[in-house]
C-alpha positions as CSV (number, residue, x, y, z in Angstrom):
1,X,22.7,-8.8,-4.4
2,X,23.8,-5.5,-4.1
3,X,27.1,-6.3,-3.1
4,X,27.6,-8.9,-6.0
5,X,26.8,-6.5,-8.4
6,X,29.4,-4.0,-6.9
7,X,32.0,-6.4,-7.0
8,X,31.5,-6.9,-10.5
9,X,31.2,-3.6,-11.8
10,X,34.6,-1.9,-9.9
11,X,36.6,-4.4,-11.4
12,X,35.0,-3.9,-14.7
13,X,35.6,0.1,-14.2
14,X,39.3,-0.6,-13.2
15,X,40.0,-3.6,-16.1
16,X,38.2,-0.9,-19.1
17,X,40.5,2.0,-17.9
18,X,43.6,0.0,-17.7
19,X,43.1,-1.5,-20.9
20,X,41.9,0.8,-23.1
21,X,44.6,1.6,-25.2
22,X,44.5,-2.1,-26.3
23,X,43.1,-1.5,-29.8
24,X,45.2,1.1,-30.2
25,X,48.2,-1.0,-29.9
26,X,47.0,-3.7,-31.8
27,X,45.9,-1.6,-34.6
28,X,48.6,1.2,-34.7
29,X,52.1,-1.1,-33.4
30,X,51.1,-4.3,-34.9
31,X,51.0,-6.1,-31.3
32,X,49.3,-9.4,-30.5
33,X,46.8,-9.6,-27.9
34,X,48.2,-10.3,-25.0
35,X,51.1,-8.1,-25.6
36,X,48.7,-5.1,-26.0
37,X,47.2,-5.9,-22.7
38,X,50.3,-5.9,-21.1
39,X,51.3,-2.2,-22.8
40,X,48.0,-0.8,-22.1
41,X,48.4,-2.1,-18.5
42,X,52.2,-0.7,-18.3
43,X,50.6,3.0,-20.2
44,X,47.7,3.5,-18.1
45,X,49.6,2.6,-14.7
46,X,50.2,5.4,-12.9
47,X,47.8,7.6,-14.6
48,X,44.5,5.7,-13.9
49,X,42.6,8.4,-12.2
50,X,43.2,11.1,-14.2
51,X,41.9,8.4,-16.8
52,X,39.0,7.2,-15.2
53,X,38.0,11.2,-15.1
54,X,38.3,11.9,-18.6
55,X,36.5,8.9,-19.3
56,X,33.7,9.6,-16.9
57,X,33.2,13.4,-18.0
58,X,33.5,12.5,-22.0
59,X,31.3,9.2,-21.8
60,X,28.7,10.7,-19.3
61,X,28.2,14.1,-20.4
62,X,28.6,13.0,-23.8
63,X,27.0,10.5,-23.3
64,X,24.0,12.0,-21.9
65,X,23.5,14.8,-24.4
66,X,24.3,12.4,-27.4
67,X,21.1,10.2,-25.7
68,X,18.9,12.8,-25.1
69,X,19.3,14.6,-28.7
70,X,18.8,11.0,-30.2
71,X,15.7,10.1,-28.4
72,X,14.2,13.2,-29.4
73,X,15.4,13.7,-32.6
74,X,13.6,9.5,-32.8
75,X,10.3,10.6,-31.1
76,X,10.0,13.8,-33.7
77,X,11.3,11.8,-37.3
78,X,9.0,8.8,-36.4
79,X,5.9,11.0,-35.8
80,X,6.5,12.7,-39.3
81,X,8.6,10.1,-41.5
82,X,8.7,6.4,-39.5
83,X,11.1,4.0,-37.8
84,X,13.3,3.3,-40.2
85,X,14.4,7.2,-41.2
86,X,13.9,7.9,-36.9
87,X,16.9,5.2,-37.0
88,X,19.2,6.8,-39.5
89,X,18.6,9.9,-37.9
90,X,19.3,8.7,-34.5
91,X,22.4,6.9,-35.8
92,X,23.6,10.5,-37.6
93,X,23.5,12.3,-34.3
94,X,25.5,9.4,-32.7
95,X,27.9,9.3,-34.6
96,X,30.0,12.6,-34.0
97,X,30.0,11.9,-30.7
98,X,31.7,8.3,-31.0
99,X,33.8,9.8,-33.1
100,X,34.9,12.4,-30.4
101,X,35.5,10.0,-28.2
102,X,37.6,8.7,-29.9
103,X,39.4,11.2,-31.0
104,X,39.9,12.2,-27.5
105,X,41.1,8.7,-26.6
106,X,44.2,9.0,-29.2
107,X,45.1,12.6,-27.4
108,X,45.0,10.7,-24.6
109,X,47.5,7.7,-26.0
110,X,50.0,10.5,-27.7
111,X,50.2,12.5,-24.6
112,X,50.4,9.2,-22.2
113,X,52.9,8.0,-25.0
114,X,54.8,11.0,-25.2
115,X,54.9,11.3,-21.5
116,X,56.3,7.3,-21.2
117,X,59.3,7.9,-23.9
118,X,60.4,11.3,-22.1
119,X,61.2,9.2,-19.0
């Protein structure tokens, strides 16, 4: 069970890296589907474990400190105030995160970018 379980998640690891400029390309150069996946494939080749790092230290760390601050944060406001403000505030303290993330993924399609065009 193990070993099915593996050999669905590195391939899931590998596919999310190599296309994860796909919305970007959709939503910025107009592209259709499949010719996004095919641009974020050509982008991210070559580059995928410096990536898969970036993505790992930003969606972990992050991650874990955008998790931790939430749950708290939900445990404290739904003692004093109840579940439905303990959501909001859990959803404000998300928020910046995603949107660092994010912001961090376009760096990361400029620079790629900029780096494909100067070859």
């Amino acid at each position: 069970m193990f070993l099915g379980s593996l050999l669905l998640i590195i391939p899931g690891i590998i596919a999310y890296v190599a296309f994860l400029f796909t919305l970007v390309y959709i939503a910025v150069e107009d592209e259709n589907f499949i010719a996004s996946l095919g641009d974020s494939w050509t982008l991210t080749r070559g580059n995928w474990h410096p990536l898969f790092g970036l993505l790992l230290i930003i969606i972990v760390g992050l991650g874990l400190v955008s998790t931790i601050l939430s749950v708290l944060a939900s445990f404290i406001v739904n003692a004093l105030a109840g579940p439905a403000i303990s959501t909001l505030v859990s959803g404000v303290i998300t928020v910046p995160f995603s949107l660092f993330v994010l912001g961090v993924t376009a760096e990361a399609f400029v620079q790629l970018r900029g780096s494909d065009t100067a070859v």
